[in-house]
N, C-alpha and C positions, 0 to 999 in steps of 0.2 A: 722439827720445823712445824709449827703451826697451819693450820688451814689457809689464811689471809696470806702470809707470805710465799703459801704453794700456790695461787691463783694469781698472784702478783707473777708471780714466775714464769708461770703456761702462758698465760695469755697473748701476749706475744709471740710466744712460739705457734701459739695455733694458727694466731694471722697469719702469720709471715706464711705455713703451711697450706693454708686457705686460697690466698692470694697464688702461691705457687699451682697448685693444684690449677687452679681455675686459669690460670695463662697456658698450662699443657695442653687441657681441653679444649679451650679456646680455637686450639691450633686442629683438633681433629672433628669440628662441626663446621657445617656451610655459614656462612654469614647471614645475617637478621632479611638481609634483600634478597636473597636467595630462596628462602624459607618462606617468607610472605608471596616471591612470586610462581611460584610453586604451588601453595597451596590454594590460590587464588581456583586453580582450577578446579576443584574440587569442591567450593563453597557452594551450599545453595543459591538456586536460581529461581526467580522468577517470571514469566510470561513463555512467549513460545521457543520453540529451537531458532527460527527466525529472526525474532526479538534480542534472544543471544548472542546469535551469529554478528548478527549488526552493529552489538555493543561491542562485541569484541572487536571490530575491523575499526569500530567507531575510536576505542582507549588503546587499543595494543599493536594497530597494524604497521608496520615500519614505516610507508611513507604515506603524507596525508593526503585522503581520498574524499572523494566527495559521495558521502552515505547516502543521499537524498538522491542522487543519480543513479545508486547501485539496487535502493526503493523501485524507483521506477520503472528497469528495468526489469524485474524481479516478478512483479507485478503479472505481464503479460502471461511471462512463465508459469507464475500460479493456477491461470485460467483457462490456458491454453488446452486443457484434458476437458473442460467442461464444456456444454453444449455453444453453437456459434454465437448465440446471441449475449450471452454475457459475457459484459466488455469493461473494459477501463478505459475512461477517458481522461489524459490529464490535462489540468486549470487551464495552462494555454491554449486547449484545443475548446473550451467548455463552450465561451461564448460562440463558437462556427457551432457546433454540436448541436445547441440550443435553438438556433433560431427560426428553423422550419414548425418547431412545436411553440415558440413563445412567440414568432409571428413579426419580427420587425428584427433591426438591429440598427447600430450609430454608424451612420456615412453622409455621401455625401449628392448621394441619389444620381449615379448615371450606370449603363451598361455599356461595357469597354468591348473591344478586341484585340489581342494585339498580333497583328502581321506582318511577318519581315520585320521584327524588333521595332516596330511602330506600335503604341497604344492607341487608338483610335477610338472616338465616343460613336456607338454606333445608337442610342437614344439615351435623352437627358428626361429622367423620372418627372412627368408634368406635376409640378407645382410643389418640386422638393430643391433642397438647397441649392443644387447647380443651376439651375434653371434660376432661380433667385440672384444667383452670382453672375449668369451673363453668359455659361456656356452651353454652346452648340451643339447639334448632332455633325459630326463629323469632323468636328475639331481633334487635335492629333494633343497629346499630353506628355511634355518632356520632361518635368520634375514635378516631383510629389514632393512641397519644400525642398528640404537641400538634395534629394535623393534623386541623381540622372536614372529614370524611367525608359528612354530611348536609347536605338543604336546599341544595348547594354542587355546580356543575358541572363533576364529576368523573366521568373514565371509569376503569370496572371495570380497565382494565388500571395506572392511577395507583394505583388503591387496592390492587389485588393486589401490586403492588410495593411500597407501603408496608410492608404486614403479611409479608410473606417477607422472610429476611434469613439470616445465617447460623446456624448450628447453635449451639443455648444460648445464642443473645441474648435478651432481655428485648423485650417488647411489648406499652402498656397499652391495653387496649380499653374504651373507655368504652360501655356498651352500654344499650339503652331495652330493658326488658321488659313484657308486657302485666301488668297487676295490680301493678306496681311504682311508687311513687309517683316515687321518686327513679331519676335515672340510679345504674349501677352500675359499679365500675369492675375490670376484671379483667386483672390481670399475667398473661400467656402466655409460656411458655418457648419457642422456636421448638428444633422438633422435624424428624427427617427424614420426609417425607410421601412415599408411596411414591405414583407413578404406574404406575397399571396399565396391562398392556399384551393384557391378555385381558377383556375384559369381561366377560364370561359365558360358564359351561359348566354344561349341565345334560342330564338327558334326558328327550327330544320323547318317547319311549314306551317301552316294557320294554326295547326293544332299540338304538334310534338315537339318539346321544349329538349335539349341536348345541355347537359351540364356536366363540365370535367374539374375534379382536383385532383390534385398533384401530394397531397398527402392529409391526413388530420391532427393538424396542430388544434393552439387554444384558443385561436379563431376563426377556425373551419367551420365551426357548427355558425356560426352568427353568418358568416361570408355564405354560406350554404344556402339557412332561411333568406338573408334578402335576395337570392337569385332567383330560386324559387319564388317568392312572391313577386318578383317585379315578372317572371313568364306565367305566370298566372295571370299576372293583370293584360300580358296579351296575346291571350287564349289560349293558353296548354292546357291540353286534357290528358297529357302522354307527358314521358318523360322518360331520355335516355341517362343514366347515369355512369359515366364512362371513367373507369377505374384505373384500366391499364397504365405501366409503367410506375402508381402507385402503393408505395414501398411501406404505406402504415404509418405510425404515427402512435397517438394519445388514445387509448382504450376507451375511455370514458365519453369522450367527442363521439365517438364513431356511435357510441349506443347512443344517445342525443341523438342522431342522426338517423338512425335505424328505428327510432320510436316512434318518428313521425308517420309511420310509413304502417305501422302495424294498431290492430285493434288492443285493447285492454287486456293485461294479464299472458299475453303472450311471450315466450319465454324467447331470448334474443342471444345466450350465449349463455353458460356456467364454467366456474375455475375453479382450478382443484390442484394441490401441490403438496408436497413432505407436509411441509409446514404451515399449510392454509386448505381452511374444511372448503367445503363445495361453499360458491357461495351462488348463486341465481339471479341473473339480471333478468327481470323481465318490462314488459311496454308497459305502460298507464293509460292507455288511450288517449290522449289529449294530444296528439299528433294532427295535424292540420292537413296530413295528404293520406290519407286511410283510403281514401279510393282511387287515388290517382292509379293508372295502369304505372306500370316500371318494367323496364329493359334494364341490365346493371354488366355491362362490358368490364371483361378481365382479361388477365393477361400471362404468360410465364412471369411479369414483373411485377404482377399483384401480388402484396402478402401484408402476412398483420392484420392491422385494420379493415384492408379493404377484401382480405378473406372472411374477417369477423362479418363485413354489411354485407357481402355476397353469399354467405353462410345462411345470416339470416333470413334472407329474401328469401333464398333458394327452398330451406324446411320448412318453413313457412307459409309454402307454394304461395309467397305474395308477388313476384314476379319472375320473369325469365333470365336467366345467366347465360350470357353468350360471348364467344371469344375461346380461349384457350387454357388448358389446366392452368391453375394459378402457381405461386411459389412454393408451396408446403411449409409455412409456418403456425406454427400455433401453438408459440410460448407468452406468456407474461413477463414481462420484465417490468419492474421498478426501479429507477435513480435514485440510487443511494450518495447523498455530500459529503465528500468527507473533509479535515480539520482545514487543507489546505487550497480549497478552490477547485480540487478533481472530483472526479461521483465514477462510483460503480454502477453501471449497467444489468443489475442481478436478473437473470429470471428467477421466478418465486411460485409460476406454475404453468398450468397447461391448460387453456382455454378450450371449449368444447360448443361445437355449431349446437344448435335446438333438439335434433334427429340423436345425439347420443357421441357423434362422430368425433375424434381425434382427426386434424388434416395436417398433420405435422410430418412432415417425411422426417427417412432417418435419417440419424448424425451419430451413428455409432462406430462405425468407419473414418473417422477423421475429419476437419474442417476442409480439406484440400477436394474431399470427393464432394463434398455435402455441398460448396460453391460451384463446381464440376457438373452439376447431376443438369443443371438447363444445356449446357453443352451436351452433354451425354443424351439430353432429350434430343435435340436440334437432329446431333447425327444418325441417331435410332429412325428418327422420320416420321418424329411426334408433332411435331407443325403442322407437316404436311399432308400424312399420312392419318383415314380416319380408324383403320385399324390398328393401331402400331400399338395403343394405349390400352394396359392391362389391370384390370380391379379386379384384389384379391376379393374373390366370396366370401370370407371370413369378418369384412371390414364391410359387408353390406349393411345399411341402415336405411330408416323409412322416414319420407317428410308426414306431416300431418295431415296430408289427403294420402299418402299412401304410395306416394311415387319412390322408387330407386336411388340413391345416392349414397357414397360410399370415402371412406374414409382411408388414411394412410399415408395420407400424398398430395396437398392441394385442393382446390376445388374446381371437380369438372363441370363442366358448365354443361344446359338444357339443351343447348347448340353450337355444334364445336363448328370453328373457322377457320379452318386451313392457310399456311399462306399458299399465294401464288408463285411460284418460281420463274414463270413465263417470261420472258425477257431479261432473264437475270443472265450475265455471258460474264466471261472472265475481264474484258472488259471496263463490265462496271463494274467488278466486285473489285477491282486494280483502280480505278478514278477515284472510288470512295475510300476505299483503305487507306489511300496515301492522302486524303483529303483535299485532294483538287477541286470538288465541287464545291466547297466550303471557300479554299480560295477564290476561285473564280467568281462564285458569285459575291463576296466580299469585295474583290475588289472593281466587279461592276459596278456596284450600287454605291461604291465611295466615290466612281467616277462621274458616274451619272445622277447625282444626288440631287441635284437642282430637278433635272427635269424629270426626276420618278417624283418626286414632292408632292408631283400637281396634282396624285393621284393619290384618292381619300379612302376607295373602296378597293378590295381585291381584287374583286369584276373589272372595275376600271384596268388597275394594274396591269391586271392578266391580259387585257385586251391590247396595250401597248405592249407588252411583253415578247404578244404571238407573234410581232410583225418585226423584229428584233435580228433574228439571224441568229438566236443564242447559241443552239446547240452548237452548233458550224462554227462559232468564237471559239467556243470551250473545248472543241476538238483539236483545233489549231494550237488555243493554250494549254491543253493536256499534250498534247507533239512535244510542244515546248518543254517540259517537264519532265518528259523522257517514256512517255504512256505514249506508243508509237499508234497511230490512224488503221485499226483496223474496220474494214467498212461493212465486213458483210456482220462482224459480233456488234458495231455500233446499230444497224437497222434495225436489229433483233430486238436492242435496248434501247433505243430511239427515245418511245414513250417514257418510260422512267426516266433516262436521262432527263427530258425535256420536264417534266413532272418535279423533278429532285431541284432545277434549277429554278426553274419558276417560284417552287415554294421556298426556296432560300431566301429570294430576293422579296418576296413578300415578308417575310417574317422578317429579312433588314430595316424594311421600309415602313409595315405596319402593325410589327407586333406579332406576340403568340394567336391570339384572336384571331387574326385576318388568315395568318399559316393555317389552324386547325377547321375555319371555314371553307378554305379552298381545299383541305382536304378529305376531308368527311364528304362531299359530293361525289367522291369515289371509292369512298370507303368502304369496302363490301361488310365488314364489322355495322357500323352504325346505317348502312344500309339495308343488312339483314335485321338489324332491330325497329327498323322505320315500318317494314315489311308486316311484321309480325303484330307489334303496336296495331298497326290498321287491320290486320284482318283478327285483335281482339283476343289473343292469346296469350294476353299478359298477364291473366289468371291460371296457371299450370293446375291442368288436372289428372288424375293418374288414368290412363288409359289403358287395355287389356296389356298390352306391350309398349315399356318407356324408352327400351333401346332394345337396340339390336341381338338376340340371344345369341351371339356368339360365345360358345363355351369350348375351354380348350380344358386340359390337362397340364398343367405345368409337371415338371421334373419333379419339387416337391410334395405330388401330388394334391396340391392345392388347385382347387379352379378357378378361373381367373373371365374377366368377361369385358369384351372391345369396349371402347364408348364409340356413342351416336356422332354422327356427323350428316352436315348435309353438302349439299354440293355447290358450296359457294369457296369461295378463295379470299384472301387479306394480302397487299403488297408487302413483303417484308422489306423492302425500301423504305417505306411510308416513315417509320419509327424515327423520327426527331433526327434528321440529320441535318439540322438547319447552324448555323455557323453559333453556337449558343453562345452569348455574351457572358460574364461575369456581372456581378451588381456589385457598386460601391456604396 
């Protein structure tokens, strides 16, 4: 048989044996989808474990989930081990987030209350869109367009969000007026509503000019200068700068701010961080109040920024710091945007007063203690108490004339101010807790709204006020509420009651302005600086002894040293318990 006829032959037979073969084996291998999803796991990968995780939930997870959710929640997690102030904000939240530092935002220009499921306009922003559209102080507001506002268990920040929106949209308010049969209904243009960052400037007497803001945004510094120049134009030679309850802000503003105030080439703060060199902010001289005398009031609620301007003053010895340790911050953060509308919060380093000092307290113990620690003050009997407060000698530093100040924790101030506890009874501390004084004077001033009107000034107010019968209302209406008539802890509290009430109703009727002037004339804080200012001490100079050489021995044996105090007292009622409206 020849070669050709022997391949003619096999050939078929090898198929057929081929084919054979290959269906046995067939049968003792996984299938092709088995094999692919298998080895999937195994493939190289790119980006982080997080990034993986994601894809994987994203293509494989059995039922469909929503990945951009499980982002965001995630998020917190990640940052939660790092220090308090780096944060995540997401997109929805950005524009609330924003507009203390960018200084406005889209509404509709009024300030609400809302009471017993009532919204109520407790003032309409002069010469912003409501007031354009026709409503009232004291008009009642039942729909935000289609959305029942009233009688309906909504919070002030649901319905503050309704009514803001962007610039030149449309928004109809259906509103209840007293004397009006029918509801009313009124189209509002949303308008830009500026948030201020100075709350008052005026002047304490012929000569001392008192200026407070509430934070420094990126119109603080402009709102600042023209305050200062218009109390300049009559007659300040002084000036109180009152910080407290001021929670910081824009780094940059703040030095603007701090520049005016200091001579040329003077150094106002330096940062330094992993990954950013020292860098040195210092003054230029061209600051327009270089000699003005300065008082600079703080507070346990001071931090940030207004540690940064109280820093500088302080090492500087360009004026007096009076009031109480501050917050202990003194990180940097920068906002980072990210793809979708939200920004990181980073801090990126650690800011440093003139003297060398770090005031940053610790956060190495957890976020829970680190918000904790003003309580932890409160109870230790750091308010009140002028010895309670202990600097590590380890953490002493020196201003540029050579005085004392110390670092670790805040900034203590030149002159500490105690509160007064004196007439505080269970009492009040039970009226204000449950918010009774807040009611009551709300809804006096909704009732009496006509005939408080007529009254333009504080003084004035206050003068109708005294002849009123208030307290003796408000006790009757606190009976009512379930705060039983005790008479001999009311006598005790008499005064603050009366005090707390008064200034409610002023702040209904004429603003933060008129509130913070009726109460600064008792204010032992801005009265200890009134003091001081006149008898020309707003120059600190280092004297043989700057505080009190009390030296203990701590357990670590570390030595630790009281701060100064004098023997004045601050109402801790005083602090803003005024019925605070919401802004639209």
């Amino acid at each position: 048989m020849n070669k050709s006829n022997l391949r003619a032959l096999l050939t078929p037979i090898v198929l057929a044996l081929a084919i054979v073969f290959g269906m046995m084996l067939n049968r003792f291998l996984p299938d092709r989808t088995q094999v692919s999803a298998s080895s999937e796991m195994f493939l190289p990968v790119t980006g982080s474990k997080l990034d993986l995780i994601i894809s994987m939930i994203q293509n494989s997870y059995v039922d469909t989930v929503d990945t951009r959710q499980i982002v965001e929640n995630t998020i917190p997690v990640l940052l939660k081990d790092l220090d308090p102030h780096t944060v995540y904000i997401p997109a929805k939240d950005m524009q609330r987030a924003n507009e203390g530092i960018v200084g406005n935002f889209g509404g509709v220009g009024i300030q609400f209350y809302k009471y017993l499921d009532t919204v109520t306009v407790v003032k309409v922003v002069p010469g912003g869109p409501s007031e354009k559209a026709g409503i009232k102080d004291g008009d009642r507001i039942v729909r935000v367009n289609d959305s029942l506002v009233a009688g309906v268990k909504m919070g002030q920040d649901k319905i503050q969000e309704l009514m803001r929106g962007e610039l030149g949209t449309k928004v109809e308010l259906t509103i209840a007026r007293r004397g009006e049969p029918k509801l009313i209904k009124k189209e509002v243009v949303r308008g830009s509503i500026p948030v201020k960052s100075v709350d008052v400037a005026y002047m304490l007497n012929d000569t001392t000019g008192y200026l407070k803001t509430n934070t420094f945004g990126m119109h603080t510094y402009a709102e600042f200068m023209q305050a200062l120049v218009k109390l300049k134009a009559e007659g300040m030679r002084k000036i109180i700068i009152d910080l407290r309850e001021n929670e910081g802000g824009v780094l940059p503003i703040a030095i603007q701010m701090i520049n005016e105030f200091l001579d040329a080439d003077r150094l106002i703060l330096y940062t330094q961080g992993q990954a950013q060199p020292r860098t040195d902010y210092k003054s230029n001289g061209k600051g327009q109040f270089k000699d003005l005398r300065v008082d600079v009031l703080i507070s346990e609620f001071s931090a940030s920024a207004s540690e940064i301007f109280a820093g500088a003053i302080q090492d500087n010895d360009r004026g007096l710091i009076i009031g109480r340790r501050s917050f202990g911050k003194g990180l940097v953060q920068e906002q980072r945007m990210l793809p979708d509308g939200s920004a990181l919060r980073l801090t990126v380093a650690r800011y440093y007063t003139p003297s060398g000092r770090s005031i940053q307290k610790p956060y190495n113990e957890g976020k829970e203690k680190y918000y904790n620690d003003i309580y932890n003050r409160l109870v230790h009997g750091e308010f009140s108490q002028k010895d309670s407060i202990v600097f590590d000698e380890n953490l002493k530093y020196q201003t540029v004339g050579g005085r004392t100040v110390y670092g670790g924790g805040g900034i203590m101030p030149d002159v500490f101010v105690p509160q007064d506890t004196t007439g505080v009874t269970s009492y009040l501390s039970s009226v204000i807790n449950r918010g009774l004084t807040l009611q009551f004077t709300f809804q006096y001033t909704d009732n009496n709204r006509k005939k408080l009107s007529q009254y333009e000034t504080e003084e004035d107010l206050l003068n109708y006020l005294r002849h009123q019968g208030l307290v003796e209302q408000f006790i009757r209406f606190a009976d009512s509420k379930g705060v039983k008539r005790r008479n001999i802890l009311i006598q005790k509290s008499y005064k603050r009651l009366e005090a707390n009430i008064y200034g409610n109703i002023i702040y209904n009727m004429l603003g933060l302005e008129a509130y913070l002037k009726y109460f600064n004339k008792s204010d032992a804080t801005v009265q200890q600086g009134i003091e001081l200012l006149e008898k020309g001490e707003a120059f600190p100079k280092a004297p043989a002894e700057t505080e009190e050489e009390v030296t203990k021995d701590n357990k670590d044996g570390k030595k630790k040293r009281t701060a100064q105090a004098y023997g004045i007292t601050e109402d801790p009622t005083r602090i803003f318990d005024f019925a605070e409206a919401s802004i639209s």
